[in-house]
Structures are given as structure tokens and as C-alpha cells.
SELUMDO-258246 format. One record per residue (C-alpha): x, y, z; residue number from 1. Coordinates in nm, 2 decimals, padded with zeros to 4 digits, m for minus. Layout:
residues N
+--------+--------+--------+-------+
!      u !      v !      w ! vexvo !
+--------+--------+--------+-------+
!      X !      Y !      Z !   NUM !
...
+--------+--------+--------+-------+
***
This chain:
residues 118
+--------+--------+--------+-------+
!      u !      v !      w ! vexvo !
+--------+--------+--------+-------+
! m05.01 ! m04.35 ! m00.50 !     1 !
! m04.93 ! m04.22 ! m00.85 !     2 !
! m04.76 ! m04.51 ! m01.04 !     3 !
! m04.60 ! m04.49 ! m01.38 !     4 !
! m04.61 ! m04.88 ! m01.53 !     5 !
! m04.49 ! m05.01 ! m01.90 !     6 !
! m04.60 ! m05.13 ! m02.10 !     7 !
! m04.97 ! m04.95 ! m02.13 !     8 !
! m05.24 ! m05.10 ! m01.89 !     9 !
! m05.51 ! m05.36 ! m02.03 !    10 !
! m05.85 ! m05.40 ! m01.92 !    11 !
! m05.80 ! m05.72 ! m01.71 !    12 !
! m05.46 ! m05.60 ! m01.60 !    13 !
! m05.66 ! m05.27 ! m01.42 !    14 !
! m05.93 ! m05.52 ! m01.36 !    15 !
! m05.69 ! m05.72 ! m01.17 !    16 !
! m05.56 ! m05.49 ! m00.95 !    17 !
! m05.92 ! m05.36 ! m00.87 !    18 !
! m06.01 ! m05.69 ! m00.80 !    19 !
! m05.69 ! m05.75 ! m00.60 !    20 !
! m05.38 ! m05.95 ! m00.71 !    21 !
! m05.19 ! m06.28 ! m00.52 !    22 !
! m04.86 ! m06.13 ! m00.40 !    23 !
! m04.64 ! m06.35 ! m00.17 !    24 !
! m04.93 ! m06.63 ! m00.13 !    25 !
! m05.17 ! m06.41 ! m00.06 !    26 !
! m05.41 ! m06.20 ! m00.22 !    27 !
! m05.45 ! m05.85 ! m00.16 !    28 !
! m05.78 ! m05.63 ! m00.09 !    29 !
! m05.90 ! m05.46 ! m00.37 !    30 !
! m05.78 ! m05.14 ! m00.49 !    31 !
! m05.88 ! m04.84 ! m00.68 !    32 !
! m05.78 ! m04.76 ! m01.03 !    33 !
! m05.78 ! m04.42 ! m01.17 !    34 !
! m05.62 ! m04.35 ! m01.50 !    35 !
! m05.45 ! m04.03 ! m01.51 !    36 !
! m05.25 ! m04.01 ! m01.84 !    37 !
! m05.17 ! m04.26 ! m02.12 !    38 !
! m04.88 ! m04.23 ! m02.34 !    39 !
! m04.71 ! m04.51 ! m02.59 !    40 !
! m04.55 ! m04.78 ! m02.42 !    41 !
! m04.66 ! m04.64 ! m02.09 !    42 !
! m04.91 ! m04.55 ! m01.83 !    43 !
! m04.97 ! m04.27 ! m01.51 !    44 !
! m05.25 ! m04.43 ! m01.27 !    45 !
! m05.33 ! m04.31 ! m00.93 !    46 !
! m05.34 ! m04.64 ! m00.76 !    47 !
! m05.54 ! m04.65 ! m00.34 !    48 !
! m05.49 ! m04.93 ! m00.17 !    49 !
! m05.63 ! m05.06 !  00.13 !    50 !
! m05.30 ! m05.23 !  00.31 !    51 !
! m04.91 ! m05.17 !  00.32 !    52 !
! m04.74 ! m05.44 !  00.25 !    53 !
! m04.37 ! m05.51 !  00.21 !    54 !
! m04.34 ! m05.31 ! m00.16 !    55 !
! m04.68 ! m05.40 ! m00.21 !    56 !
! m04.78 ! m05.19 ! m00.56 !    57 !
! m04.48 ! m05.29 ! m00.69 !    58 !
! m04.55 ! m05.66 ! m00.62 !    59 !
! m04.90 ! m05.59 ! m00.72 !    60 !
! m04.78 ! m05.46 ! m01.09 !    61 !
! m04.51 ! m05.69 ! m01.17 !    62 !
! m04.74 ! m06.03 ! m01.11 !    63 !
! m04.90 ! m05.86 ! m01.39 !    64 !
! m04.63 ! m05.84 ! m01.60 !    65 !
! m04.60 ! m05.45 ! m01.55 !    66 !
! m04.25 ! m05.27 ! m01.45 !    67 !
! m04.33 ! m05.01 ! m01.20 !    68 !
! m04.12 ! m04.70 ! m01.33 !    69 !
! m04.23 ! m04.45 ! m01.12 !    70 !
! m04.37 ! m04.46 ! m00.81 !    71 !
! m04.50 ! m04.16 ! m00.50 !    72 !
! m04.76 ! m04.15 ! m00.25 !    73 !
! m04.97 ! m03.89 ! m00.29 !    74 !
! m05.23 ! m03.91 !  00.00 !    75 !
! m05.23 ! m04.09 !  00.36 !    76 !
! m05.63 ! m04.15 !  00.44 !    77 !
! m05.73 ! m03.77 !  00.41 !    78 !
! m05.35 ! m03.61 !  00.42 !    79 !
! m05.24 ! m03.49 !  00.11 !    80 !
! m04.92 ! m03.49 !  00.08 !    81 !
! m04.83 ! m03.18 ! m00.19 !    82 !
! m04.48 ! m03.14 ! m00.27 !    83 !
! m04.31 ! m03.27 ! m00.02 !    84 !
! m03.96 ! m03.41 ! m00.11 !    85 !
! m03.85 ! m03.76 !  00.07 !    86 !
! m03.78 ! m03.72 !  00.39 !    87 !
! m03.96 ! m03.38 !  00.44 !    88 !
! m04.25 ! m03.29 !  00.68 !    89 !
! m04.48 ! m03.10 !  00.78 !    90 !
! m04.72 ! m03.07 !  01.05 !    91 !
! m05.09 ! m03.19 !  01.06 !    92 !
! m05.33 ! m02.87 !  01.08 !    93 !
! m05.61 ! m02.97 !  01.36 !    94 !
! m05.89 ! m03.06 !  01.08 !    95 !
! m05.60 ! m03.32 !  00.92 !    96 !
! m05.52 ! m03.47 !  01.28 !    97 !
! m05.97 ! m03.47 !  01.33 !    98 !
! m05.97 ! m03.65 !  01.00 !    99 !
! m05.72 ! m03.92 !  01.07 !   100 !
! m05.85 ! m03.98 !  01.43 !   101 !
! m06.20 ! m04.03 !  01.35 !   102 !
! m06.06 ! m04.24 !  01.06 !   103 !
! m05.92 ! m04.44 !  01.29 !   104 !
! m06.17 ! m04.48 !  01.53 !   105 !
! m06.42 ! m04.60 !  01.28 !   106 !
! m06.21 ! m04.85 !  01.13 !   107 !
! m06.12 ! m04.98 !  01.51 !   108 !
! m05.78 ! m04.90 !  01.46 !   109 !
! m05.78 ! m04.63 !  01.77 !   110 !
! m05.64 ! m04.79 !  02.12 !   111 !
! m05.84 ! m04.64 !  02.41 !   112 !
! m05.65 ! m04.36 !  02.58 !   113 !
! m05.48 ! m04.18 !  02.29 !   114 !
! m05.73 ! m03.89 !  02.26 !   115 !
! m05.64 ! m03.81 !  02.56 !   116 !
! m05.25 ! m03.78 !  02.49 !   117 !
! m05.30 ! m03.60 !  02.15 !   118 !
+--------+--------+--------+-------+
***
């Protein structure tokens, strides 16, 4: 994701969410943090996490004491997303759908019997 917070982003705020953050009771996996731009008052990060929860970055940012102004995935696993608009799409070239499955299949993610319908 590419999320722009305010105010600017301390150490142990980025430390935080790269060490993962309690959000709804629970803490979150640890993420990575990659500062793209800073500006006064504010910040542009590229933010990958490892789950999707329920507004989860935004959570994330505002136990911190950060307001999320901006936020757009950029990326699913190997997929990058370009420039499509909200509620656009486009379809997976074969290396992007290879990519995903064997992503899946390592992580254990993959039922048995969906090879064989893709």
C-alpha cells in the first residue's frame, strides 16, 4: 500500500508498525516500512502487510496517533496493480496467475483440486 500519514513519521512510530501494532485486541504481524517521500507535516510510505484486516492500516496508523490521509494498494503478492482506477480490472497474464498459485501453494493457502479448474 502507499499511505500518506500526518504528522511526519518517528522512529518508534515506523518501528512500531514494523514490529506490528495491537489493533482490536490483537496484534498484528509485522509489516514493512519503506519511506518514499517526506514533506512538512506529512509523510508517503509504502506500507506490506502480511494480513487484511477490517481497515487494518488505518487501524494500524491511528493507534499511533497518525491520520491516514491517503491511502491505495499498490501490489497483491506479485500483481502490480498500475493505474488502475477503483473498480477497474484487468486480466492476470499466465506468469501473474504462475506467481500467485505457487504463492499460494507454498504458503498452504491452495485447496487440492483448483489447478485443475484454472
Amino acid at each position: 500500500y502507499r499511505v500518506t500519514i500526518h504528522p511526519s513519521l518517528s522512529k518508534e512510530q515506523r518501528a512500531a508498525l514494523e514490529n506490528g501494532v495491537e489493533i482490536d485486541g490483537k496484534m498484528t504481524l509485522p509489516s514493512e516500512v519503506r519511506v518514499v517521500s517526506r514533506e512538512e507535516g506529512r509523510v508517503v510510505i509504502e506500507l506490506t502487510i502480511f494480513e487484511g484486516r477490517n481497515r487494518q492500516i488505518r487501524k494500524m496508523c491511528e493507534s499511533l496517533g497518525l491520520e491516514v490521509a491517503r491511502l491505495k494498494r499498490i501490489k497483491i503478492g506479485s500483481v502490480k496493480l498500475g493505474m488502475l482506477k477503483t473498480g477497474d480490472y484487468r486480466h492476470l497474464t499466465p506468469d501473474e496467475v504462475h506467481a500467485l498459485m505457487t504463492s499460494a501453494e507454498q504458503s498452504g493457502n491452495l485447496r487440492r483440486g483448483l489447478n485443475d479448474k484454472i
